[in-house]
N, C-alpha and C positions, 0 to 999 in steps of 0.2 A: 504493500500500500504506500503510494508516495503522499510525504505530507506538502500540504499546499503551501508554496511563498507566499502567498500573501499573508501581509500582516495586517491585522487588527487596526481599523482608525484608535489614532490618539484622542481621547477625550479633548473637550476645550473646556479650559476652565473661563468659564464666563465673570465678567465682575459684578457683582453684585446691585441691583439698583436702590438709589436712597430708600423706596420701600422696604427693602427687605434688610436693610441696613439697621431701620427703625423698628424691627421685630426687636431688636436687644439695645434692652435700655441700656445706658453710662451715665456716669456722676459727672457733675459739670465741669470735678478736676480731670475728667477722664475725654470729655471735647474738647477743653481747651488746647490739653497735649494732643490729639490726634489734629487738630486743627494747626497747631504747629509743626508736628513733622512733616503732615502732607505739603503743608508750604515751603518747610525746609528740601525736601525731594524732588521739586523740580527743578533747582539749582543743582550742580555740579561742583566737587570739590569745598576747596575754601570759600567759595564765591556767595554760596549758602549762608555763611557766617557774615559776611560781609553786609549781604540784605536786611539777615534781620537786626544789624545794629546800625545802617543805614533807614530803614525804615519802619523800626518799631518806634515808638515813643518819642514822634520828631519835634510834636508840639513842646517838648519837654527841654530844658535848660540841660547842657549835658552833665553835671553831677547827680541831677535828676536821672536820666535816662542812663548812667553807670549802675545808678542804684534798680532801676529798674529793672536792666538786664540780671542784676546778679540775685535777683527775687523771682524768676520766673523759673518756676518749676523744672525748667531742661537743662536751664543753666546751673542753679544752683548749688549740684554737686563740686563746682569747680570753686566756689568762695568758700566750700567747706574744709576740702583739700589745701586752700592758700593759708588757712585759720589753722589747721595742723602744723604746716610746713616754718611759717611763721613762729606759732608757740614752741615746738620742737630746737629751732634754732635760736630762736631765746634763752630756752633752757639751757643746751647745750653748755653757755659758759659761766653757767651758777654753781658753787659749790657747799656743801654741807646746809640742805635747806631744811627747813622746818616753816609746816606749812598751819598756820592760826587761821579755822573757821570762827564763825559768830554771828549774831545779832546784828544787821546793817541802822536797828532802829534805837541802841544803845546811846543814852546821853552821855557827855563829860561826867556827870554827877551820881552817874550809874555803878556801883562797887564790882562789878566787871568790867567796866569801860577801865575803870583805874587798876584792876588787876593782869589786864590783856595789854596795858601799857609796860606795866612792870616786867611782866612777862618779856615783853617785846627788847628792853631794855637793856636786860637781862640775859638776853640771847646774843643783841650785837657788840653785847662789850663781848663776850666769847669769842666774836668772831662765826656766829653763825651769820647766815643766810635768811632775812625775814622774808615771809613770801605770805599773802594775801588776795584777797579778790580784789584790794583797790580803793574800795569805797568806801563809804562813812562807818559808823558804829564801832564794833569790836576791832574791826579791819582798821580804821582809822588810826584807833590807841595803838594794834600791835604795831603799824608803822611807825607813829610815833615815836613810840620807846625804843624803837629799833635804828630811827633817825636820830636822837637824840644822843645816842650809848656812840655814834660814827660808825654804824653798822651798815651792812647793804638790805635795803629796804623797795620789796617787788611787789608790784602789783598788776594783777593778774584781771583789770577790769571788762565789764560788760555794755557794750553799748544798750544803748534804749532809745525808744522812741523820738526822744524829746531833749535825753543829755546821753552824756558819758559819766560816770559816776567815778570819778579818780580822785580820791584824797591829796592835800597837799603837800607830805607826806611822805610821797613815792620817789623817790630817785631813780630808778627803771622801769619800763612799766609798757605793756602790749593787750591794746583789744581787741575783744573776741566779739562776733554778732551773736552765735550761737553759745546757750548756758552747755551746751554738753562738751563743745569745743575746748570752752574753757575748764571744765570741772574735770576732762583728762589732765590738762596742763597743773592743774591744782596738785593732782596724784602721781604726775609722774614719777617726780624724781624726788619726793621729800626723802629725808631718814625720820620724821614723825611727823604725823598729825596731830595738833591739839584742839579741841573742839569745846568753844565757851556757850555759854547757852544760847539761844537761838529762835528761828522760829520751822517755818516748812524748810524751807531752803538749806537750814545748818542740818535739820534733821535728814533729810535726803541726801545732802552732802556725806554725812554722818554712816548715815547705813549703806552705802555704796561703798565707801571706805571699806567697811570691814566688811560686806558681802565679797570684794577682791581678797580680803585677807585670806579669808574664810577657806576661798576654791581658790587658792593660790597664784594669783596672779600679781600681786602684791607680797614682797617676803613677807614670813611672822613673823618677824625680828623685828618690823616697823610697827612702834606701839599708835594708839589709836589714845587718845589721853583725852578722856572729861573733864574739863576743868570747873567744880562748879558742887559742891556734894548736895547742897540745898536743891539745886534745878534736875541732877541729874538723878539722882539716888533712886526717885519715884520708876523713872523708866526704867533702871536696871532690875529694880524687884520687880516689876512687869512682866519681862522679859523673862526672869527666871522663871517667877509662878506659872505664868501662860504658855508662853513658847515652849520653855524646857521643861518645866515640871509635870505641866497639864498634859501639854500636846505634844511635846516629843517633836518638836515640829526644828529646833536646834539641840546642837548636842551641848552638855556642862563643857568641854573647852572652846566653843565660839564663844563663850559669858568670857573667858581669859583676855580676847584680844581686846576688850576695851578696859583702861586701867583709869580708876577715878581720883582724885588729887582734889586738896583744897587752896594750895598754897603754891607760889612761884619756888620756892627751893623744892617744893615736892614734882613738880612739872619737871624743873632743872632734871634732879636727880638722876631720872629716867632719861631724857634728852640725852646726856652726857654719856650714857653707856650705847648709844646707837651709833649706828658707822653709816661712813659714805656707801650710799647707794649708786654703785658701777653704772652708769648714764650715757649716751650719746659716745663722742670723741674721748671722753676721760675710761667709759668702758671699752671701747675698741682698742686702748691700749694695754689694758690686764690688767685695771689700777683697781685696786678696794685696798680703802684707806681701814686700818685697824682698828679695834676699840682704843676708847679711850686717849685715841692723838691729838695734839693741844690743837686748839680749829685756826690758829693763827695761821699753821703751814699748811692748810687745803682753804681756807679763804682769799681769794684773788682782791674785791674789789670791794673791801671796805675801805674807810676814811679812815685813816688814824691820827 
């Protein structure tokens, strides 16, 4: 039996008409981007990119229409990546940091404002690394005392709508648009966190912290410090009763990695036994500094 050459017609796939397009509904974030790359695809090459910053948003002054661009959903991956690249190389040439969350709504008159100052103080007569979010409250005093002592004092601020919220304070200092952008940068490279009381913001800061502890992406050498036993004390017996005791839902040594403190020698104490955390250029060349080394020979860029 001989089989037949002939082949089979190749189906056509036909395209679809707007009817049968509107069988499946989409969210309106979901037209706008099909509305943009179909525009983007009849352009070739670079030429594409060129159009739409050529003729998106022309009514618009161009600090305007930069801003624009880099708000529109296609593009936006790429201000998130510069916000890395950025923070990352900042860090880069910071040494021996210790990173002070807290309260951005804490007054002068507040008995943690005054103790997040000490603290701050405290640290850069050492020769640590102050590092902060930038802005007013707890963030404020730790810079302060950390400018005052001729320590290096960083601040790690958040744009907003309306301002940039950067204390006066800062003697180095790089914004971020996005809270998540910045709140890696907060984590990366400390050898402690100390955490004064707060509100959403410190507390989510807070348990993030030690959720990396926890599942190890963060050493456990890096203590997690309360500073605060009147504010904090309440969550910690929470946390055991409910979490661990009731619900089994943590184990008794995650309760370990947060260590609670009233006092600035008690915050020291612990600070002083933590070591340089291996980092960017300083870990590419095999360096971890020891327990216990004076911070005067791993701090670069205090004031003395």
């Amino acid at each position: 039996m001989v089989k037949s050459s002939k082949k089979s017609p190749k189906k056509i796939r036909t395209q679809k008409t707007p009817a049968q397009l509107a069988k499946r509904t989409i969210s309106d974030e979901g037209a706008r981007r099909v509305a943009s790359w179909n525009g983007a695809q009849k352009m070739k090459g670079d030429r594409r990119y060129h159009k739409w910053l050529q003729n998106k948003h022309t009514e618009l002054p161009l600090n305007d229409r930069l801003q624009a661009f880099t708000d529109d959903p296609n593009w936006r991956i790429f201000r998130i990546m510069a916000e890395f690249i950025d923070g990352f190389e900042f860090l880069d040439s910071l040494r021996a940091e210790v990173t002070i969350f807290g309260s951005a709504r804490a007054q002068t008159d507040d008995e943690y404002y005054q103790l997040a100052k000490n603290l701050g103080f405290a640290l850069g007569k050492e020769g640590y690394t102050m590092v902060t979010g930038g802005g007013p409250g707890i963030m404020e005093a730790a810079n302060w005392g950390a400018y005052e002592a001729g320590g290096e004092s960083i601040g790690l601020d958040i744009e907003l709508p309306t301002e940039q919220r950067r204390n006066q304070f800062v003697t180095r200092a790089v914004g971020f648009h996005h809270f998540f952008t910045r709140k890696v940068m907060l984590s990366a490279s400390a050898q402690a966190y100390v955490f004064f009381p707060g509100g959403f913001g410190t507390l989510d800061e807070m348990s993030e912290m030690v959720t990396l502890i926890q599942t190890g992406k963060i050493p456990r050498n890096v203590p997690v410090i309360l500073f605060g036993k009147d504010f904090w004390t309440p969550f910690l017996e929470w946390a055991r009763q409910e979490m661990f005791q009731k619900d089994r839902y943590i184990s008794e040594k995650d309760l370990d990695i947060l260590q609670l403190v009233d006092t600035v020698d008690q915050a020291m104490k612990i600070i002083r036994k933590t070591a340089e955390r291996p980092y960017g250029s300083f870990a590419a060349k095999g360096n971890q500094a020891p327990l216990q080394e004076p911070r005067k020979r791993l701090h670069r860029g205090a004031r003395r």
